[in-house]
N, C-alpha and C positions, 0 to 999 in steps of 0.2 A: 406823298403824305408826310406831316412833318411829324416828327418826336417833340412835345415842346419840355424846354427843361424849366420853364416857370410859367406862368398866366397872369399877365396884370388885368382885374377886370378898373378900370378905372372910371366905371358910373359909379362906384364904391367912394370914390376923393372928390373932396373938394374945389372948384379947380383951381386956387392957387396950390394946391399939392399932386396934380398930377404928373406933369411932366417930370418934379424931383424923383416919384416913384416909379415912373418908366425909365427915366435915366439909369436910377441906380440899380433896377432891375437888368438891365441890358449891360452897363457896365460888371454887375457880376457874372455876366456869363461868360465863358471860355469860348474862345473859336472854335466854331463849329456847332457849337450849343443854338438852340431856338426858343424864342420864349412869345409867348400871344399875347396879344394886345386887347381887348374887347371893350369899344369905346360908344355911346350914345349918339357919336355925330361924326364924321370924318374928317380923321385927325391928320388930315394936308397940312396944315402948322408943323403939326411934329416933324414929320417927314421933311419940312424943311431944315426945318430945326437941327434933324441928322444929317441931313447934306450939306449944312453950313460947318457944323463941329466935328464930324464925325466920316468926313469924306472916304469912299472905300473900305469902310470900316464896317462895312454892314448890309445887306440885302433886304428888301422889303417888301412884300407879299400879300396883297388883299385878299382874303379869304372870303368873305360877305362885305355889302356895299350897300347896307340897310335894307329898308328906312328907318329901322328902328336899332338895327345893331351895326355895326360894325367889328370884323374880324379882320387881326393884319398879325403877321408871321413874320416877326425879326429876328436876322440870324446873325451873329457876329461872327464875321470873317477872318 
């Protein structure tokens, strides 16, 4: 079970604004810290997104897998 230390619900953003608000959410986290993602479609984008910038830098965790939500647990390492 995870502790999250913030929540982006990002059906909330626009989408040219979400990933700057997942980003900078993640980047303020402290290692070890966990923050939820909760997104309307499955953000495999992102995820690459983090493994191209962000190699080892982070774990990632599908929690639900829709059809309607999506839940993912990023933790910074």
């Amino acid at each position: 079970m995870f502790k999250f230390t913030s929540t982006v619900d990002a059906r909330q953003y626009e989408p040219k604004d979400k990933h700057p608000v997942i980003l900078n959410t993640f980047h303020a986290l402290k290692p070890g810290e966990t923050m939820e993602l909760l997104n309307d479609h499955d953000p495999k984008p992102l995820h690459y997104q983090f493994i191209i910038e962000m190699p080892d830098q982070f774990e990632w965790e599908y929690l639900e897998n829709g059809p309607e939500v999506w839940r993912v647990a990023i933790s910074k390492k």
